[in-house]
TORPA-4810 file (N, C-alpha, C, O; in nm, 3 decimals):
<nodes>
NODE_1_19.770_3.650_8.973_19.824_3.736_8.870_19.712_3.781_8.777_19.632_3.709_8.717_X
NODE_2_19.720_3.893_8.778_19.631_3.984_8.678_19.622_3.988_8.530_19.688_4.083_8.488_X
NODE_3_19.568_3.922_8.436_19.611_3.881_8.293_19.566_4.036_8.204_19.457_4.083_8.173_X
NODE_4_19.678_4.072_8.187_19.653_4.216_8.071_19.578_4.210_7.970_19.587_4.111_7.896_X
NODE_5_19.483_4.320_7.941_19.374_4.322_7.801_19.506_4.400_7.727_19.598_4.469_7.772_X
NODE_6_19.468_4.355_7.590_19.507_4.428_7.477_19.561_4.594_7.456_19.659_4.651_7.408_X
NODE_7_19.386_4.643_7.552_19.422_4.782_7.539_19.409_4.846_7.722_19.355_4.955_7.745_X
NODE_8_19.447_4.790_7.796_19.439_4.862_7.943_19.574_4.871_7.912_19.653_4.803_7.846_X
NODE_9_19.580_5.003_7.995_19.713_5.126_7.971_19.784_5.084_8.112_19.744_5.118_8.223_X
NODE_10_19.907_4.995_8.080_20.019_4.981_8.188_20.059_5.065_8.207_20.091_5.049_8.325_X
NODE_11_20.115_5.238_8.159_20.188_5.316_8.183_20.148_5.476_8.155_20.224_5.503_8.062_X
NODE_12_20.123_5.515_8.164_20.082_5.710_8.129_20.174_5.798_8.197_20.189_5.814_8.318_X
NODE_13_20.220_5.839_8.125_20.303_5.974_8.123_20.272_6.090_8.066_20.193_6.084_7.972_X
NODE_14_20.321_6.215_8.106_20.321_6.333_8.051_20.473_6.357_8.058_20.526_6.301_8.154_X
NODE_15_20.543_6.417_7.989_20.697_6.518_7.983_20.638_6.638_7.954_20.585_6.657_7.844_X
NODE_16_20.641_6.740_8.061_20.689_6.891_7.971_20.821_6.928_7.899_20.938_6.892_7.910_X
NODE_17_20.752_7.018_7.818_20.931_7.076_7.764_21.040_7.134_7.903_21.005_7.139_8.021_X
NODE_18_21.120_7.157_7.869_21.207_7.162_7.996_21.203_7.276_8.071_21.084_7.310_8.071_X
NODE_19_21.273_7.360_8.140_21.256_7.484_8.186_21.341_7.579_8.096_21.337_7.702_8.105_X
NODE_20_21.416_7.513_8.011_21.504_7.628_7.977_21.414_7.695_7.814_21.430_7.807_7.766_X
NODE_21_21.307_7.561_7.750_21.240_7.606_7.645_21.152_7.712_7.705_21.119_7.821_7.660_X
NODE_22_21.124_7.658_7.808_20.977_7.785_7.864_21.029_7.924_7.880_20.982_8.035_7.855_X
NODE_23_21.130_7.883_7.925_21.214_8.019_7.971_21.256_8.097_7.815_21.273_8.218_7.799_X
NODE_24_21.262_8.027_7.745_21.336_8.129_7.570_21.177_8.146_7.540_21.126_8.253_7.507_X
NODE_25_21.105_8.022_7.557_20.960_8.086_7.482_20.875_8.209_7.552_20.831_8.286_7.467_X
NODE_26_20.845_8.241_7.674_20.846_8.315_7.744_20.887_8.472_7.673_20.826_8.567_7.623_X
NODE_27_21.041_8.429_7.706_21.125_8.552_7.709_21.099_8.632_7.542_21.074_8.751_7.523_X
NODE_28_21.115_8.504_7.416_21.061_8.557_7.272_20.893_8.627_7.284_20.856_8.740_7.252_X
NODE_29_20.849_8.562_7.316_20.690_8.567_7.320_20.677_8.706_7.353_20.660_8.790_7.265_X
NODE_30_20.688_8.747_7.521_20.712_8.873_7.537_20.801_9.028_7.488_20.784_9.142_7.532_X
NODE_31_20.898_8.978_7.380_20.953_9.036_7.352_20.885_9.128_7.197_20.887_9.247_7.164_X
NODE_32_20.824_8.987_7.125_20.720_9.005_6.996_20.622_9.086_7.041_20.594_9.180_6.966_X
NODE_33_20.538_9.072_7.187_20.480_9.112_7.254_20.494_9.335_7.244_20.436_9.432_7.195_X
NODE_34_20.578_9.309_7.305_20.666_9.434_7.320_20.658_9.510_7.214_20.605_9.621_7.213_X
NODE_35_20.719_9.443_7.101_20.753_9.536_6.962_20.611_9.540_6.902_20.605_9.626_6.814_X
NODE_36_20.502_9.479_6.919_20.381_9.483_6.827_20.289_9.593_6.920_20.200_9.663_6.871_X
NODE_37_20.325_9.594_7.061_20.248_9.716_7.124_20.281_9.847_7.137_20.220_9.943_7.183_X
NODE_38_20.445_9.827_7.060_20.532_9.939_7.057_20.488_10.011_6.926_20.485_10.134_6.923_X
NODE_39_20.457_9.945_6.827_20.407_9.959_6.696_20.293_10.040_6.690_20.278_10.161_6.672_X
NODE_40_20.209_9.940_6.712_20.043_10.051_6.810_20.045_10.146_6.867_19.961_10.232_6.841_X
NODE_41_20.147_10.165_6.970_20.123_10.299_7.051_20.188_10.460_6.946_20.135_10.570_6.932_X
NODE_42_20.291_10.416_6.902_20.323_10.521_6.795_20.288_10.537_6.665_20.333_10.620_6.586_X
NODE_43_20.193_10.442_6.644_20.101_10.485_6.537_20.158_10.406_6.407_20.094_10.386_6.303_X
NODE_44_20.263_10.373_6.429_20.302_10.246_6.303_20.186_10.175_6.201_20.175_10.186_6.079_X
NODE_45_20.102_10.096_6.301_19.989_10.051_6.247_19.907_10.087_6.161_19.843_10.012_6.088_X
NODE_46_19.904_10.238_6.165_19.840_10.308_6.057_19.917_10.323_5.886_19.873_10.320_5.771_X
NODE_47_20.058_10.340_5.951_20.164_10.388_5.817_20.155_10.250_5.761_20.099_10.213_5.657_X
NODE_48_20.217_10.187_5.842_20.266_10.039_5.779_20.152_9.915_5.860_20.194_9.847_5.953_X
NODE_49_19.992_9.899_5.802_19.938_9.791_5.857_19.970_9.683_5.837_19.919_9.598_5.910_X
NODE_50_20.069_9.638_5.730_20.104_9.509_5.728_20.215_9.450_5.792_20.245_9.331_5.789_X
NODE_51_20.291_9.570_5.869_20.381_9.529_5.949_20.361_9.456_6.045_20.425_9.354_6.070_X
NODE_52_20.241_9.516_6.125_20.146_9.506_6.215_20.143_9.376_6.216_20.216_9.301_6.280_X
NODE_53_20.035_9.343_6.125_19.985_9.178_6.079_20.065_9.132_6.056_20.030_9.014_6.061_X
NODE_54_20.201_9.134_6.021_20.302_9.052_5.990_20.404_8.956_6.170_20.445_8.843_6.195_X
NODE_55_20.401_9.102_6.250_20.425_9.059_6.349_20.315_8.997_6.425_20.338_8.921_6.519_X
NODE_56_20.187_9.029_6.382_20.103_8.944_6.501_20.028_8.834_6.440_19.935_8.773_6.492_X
NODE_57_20.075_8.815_6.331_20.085_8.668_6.281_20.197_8.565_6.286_20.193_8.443_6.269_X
NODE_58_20.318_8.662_6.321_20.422_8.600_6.345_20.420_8.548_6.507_20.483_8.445_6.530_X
NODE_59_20.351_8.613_6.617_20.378_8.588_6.749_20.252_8.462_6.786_20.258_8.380_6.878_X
NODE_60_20.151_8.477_6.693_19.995_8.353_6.688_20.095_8.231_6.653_20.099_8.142_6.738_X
NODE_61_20.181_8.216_6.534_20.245_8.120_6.439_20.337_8.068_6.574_20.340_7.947_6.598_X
NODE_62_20.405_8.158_6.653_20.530_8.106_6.725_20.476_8.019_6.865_20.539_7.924_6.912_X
NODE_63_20.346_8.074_6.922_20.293_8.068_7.018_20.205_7.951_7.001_20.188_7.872_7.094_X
NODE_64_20.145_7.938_6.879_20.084_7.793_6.888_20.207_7.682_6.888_20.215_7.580_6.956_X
NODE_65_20.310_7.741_6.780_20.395_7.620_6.786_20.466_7.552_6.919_20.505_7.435_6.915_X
NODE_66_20.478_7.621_7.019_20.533_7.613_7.146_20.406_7.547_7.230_20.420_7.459_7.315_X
NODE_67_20.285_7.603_7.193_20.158_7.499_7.264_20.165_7.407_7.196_20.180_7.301_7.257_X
NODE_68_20.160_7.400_7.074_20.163_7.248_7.025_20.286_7.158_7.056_20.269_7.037_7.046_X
NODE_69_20.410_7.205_7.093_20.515_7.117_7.125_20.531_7.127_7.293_20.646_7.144_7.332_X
NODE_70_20.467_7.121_7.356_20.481_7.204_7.539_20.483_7.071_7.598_20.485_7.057_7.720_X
NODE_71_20.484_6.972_7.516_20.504_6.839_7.597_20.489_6.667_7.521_20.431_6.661_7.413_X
NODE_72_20.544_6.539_7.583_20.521_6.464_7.512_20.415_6.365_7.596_20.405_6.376_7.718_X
NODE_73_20.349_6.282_7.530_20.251_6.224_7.597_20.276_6.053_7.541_20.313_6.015_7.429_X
NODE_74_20.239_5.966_7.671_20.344_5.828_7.636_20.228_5.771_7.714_20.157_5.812_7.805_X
NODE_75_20.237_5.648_7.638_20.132_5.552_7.675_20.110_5.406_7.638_20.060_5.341_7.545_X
NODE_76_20.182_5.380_7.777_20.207_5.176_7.683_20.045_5.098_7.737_19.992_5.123_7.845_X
NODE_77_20.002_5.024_7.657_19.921_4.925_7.681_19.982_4.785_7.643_20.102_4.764_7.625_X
NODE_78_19.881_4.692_7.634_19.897_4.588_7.641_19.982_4.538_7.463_20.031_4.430_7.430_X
NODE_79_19.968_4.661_7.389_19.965_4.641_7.275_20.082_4.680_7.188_20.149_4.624_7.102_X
NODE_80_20.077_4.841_7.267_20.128_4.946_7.146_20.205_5.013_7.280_20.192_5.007_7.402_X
NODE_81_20.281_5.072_7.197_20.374_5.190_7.257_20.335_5.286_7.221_20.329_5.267_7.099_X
NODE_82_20.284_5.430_7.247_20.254_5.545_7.191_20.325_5.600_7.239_20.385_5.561_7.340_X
NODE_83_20.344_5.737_7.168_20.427_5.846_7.173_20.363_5.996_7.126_20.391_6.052_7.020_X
NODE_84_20.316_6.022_7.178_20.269_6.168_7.089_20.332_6.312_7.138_20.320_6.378_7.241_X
NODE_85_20.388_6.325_7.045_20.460_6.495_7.022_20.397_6.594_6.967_20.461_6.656_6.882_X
NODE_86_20.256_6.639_6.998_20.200_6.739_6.964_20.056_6.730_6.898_19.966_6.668_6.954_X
NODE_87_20.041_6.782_6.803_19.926_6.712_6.687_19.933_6.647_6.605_19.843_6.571_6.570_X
NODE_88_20.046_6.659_6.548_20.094_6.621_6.388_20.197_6.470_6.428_20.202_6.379_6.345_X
NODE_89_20.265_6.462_6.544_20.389_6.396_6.543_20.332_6.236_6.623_20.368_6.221_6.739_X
NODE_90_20.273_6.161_6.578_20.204_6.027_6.684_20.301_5.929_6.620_20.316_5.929_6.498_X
NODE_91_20.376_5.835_6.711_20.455_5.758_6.677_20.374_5.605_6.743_20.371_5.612_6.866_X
NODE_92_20.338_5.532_6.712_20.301_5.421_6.744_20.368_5.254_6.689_20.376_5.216_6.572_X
NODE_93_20.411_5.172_6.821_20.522_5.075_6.764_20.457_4.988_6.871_20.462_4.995_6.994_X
NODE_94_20.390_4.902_6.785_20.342_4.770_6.798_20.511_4.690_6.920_20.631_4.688_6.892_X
NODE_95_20.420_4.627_7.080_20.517_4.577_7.157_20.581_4.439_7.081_20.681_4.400_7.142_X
NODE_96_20.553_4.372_6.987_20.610_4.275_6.941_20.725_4.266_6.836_20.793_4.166_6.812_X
NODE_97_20.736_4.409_6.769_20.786_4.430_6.686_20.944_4.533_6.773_21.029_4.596_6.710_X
NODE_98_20.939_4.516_6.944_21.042_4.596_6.982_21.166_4.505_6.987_21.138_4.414_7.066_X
NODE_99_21.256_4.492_6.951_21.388_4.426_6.937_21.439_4.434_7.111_21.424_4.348_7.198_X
NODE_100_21.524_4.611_7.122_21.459_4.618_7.269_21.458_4.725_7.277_21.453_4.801_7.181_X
NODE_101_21.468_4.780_7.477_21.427_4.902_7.540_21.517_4.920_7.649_21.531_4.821_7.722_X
NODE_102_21.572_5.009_7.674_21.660_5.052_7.734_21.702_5.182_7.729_21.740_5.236_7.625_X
NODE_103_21.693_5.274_7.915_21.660_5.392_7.936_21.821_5.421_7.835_21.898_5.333_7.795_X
NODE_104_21.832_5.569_7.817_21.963_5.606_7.784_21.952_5.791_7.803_21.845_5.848_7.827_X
NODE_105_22.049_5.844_7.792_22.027_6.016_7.768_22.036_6.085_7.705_22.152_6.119_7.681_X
NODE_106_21.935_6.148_7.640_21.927_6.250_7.544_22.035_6.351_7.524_21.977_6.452_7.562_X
NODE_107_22.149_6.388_7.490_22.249_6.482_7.467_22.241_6.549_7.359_22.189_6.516_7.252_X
NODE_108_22.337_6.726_7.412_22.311_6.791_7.282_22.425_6.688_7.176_22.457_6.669_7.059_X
NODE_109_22.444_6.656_7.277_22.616_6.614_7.106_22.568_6.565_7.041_22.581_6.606_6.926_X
NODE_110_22.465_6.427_7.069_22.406_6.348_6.968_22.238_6.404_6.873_22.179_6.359_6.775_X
NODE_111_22.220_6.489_6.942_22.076_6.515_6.925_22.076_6.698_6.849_21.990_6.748_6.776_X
NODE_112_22.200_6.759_6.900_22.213_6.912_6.842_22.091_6.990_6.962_22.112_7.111_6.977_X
NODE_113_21.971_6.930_7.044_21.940_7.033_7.104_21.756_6.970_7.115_21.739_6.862_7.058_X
NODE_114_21.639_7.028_7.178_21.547_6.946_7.185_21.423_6.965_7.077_21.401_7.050_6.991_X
NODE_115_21.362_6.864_7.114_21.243_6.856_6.977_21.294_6.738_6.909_21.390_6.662_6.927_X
NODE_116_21.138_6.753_6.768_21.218_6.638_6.677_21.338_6.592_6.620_21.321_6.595_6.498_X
NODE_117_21.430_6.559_6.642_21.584_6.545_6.590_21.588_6.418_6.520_21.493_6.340_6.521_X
NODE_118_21.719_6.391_6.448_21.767_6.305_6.403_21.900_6.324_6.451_21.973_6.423_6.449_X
NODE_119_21.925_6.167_6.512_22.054_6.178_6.617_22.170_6.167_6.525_22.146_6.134_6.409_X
NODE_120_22.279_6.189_6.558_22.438_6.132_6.509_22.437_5.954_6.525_22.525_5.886_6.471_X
NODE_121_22.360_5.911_6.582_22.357_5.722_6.588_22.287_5.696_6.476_22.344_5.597_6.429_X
NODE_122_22.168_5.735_6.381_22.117_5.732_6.303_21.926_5.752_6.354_21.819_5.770_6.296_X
NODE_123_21.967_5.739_6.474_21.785_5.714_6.565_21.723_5.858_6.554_21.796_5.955_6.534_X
NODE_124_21.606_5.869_6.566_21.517_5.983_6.542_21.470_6.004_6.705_21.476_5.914_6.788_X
NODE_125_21.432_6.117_6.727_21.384_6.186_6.906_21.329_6.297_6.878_21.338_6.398_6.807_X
NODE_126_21.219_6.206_7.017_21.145_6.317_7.037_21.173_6.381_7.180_21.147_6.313_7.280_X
NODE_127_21.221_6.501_7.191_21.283_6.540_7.339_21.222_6.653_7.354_21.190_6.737_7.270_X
NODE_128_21.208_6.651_7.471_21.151_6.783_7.575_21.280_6.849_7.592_21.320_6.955_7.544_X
NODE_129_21.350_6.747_7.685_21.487_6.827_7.765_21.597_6.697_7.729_21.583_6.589_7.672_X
NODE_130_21.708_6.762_7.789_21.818_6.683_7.758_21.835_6.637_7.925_21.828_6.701_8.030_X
NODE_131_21.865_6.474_7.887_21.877_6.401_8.004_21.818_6.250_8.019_21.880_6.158_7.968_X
NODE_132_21.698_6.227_8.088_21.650_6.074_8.104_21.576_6.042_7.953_21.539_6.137_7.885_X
NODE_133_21.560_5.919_7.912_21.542_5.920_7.773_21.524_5.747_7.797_21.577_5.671_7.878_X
NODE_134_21.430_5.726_7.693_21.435_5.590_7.679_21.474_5.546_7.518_21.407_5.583_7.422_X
NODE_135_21.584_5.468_7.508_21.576_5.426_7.339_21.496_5.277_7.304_21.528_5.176_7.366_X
NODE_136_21.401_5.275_7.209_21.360_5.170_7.172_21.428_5.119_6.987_21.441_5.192_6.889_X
NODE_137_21.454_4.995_7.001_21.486_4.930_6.866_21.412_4.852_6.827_21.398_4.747_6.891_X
NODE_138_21.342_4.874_6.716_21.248_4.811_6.652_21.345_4.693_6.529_21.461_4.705_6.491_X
NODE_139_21.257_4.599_6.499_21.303_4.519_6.474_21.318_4.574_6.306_21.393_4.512_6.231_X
NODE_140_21.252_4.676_6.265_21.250_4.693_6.122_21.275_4.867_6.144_21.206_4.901_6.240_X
NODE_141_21.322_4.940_6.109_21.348_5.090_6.099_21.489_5.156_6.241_21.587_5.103_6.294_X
NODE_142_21.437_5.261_6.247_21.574_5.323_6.344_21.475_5.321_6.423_21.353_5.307_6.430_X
NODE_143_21.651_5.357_6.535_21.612_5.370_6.687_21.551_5.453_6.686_21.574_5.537_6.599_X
NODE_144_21.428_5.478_6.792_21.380_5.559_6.863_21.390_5.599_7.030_21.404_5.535_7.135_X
NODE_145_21.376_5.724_6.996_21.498_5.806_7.120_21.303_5.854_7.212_21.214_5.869_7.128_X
NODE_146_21.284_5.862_7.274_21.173_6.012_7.369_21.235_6.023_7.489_21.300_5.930_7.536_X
NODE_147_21.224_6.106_7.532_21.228_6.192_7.685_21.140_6.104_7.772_21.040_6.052_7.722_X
NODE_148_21.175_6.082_7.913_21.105_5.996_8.006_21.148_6.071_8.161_21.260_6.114_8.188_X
NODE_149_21.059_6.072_8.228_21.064_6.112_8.380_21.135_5.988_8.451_21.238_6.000_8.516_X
NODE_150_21.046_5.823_8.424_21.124_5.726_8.445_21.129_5.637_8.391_21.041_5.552_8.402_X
NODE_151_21.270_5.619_8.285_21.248_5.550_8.190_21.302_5.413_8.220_21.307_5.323_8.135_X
NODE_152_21.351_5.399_8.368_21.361_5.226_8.391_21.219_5.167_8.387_21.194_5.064_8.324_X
NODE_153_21.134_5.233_8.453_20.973_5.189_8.483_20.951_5.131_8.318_20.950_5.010_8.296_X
NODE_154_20.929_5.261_8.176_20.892_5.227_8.083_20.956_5.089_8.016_20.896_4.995_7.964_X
NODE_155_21.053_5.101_8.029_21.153_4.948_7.970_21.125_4.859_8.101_21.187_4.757_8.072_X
NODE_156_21.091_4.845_8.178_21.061_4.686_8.282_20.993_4.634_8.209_21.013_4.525_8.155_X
NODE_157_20.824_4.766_8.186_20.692_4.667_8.141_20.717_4.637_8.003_20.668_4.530_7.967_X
NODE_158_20.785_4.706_7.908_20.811_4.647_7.789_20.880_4.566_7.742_20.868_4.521_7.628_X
NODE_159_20.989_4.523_7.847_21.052_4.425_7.802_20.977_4.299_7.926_21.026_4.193_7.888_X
NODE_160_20.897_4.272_8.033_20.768_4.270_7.981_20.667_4.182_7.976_20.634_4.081_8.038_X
NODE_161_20.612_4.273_7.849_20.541_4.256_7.744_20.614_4.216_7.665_20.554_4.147_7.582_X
NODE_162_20.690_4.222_7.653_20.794_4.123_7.531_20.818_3.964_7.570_20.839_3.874_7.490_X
NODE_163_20.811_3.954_7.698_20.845_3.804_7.756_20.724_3.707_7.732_20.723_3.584_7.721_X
NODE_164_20.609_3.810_7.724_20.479_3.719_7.759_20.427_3.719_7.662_20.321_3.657_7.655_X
NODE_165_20.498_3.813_7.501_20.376_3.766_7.454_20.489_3.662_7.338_20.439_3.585_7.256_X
</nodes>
């Protein structure tokens, strides 16, 4: 038997957002697209330049936000649970402090729809898509909800890492 370091990574994942975000971001993107070249070609830009800049600061603003949320990134070690939702959103929960783990599914009923939410149970999520999901309970704060490809795999090694340490 192989004795785990602290920080060698038992688990790596990626989630993309789902198909149906790509598909609205897409479909908006090109549409902002549309009206700001529509603007340009009839000369708008000249009458009204701040329209201009208004929409193509508005389509930079919408377009990073969709790169910055285009996926979640998960990563158990020997230690920590990570979670990262973008740039801004890093959730990190020490494995000793997990009460427990157990896959469950992201729904609109409880969740209103994907991204950062705060559920109807009281737990906070981070979701790509609605469906496989792992919830973790920490021994001090709310549940935490993320999106998982396979979230029996993530709850085996954490619960674990919970046995051994």
């Amino acid at each position: 038997m192989r004795v785990v370091g602290m920080n060698d990574v038992l688990y790596e994942e990626r989630v993309p957002a789902g198909a149906l975000m790509k598909v609205l971001a897409g479909s908006f993107s090109l549409l902002m697209l549309c009206i700001l070249l529509v603007t340009v070609a009839v000369g708008v830009v000249i009458e009204y330049p701040f329209l201009t800049l208004a929409f193509a600061c508005f389509l930079g603003f919408f377009l990073f936000l969709f790169w910055n949320y285009r996926g979640l990134r998960i990563k158990v070690n020997g230690k920590n649970l990570l979670v990262d939702y973008g740039l801004f959103n890093r959730k990190r929960i020490p494995i000793v402090d997990i009460v427990s783990c157990e896959p469950t599914k992201a729904s609109f009923g409880r969740y209103g729809g994907v991204g950062i939410r705060y559920g109807t149970d009281r737990s906070w999520a981070y979701t790509t898509s609605l469906g496989d999901a792992v919830k973790i309970v920490p021994w001090k704060g709310r549940p935490f909800v993320f999106s998982s490809n396979d979230p029996e795999r993530i709850c085996s090694i954490i619960n674990e890492m919970k046995n051994v340490s």
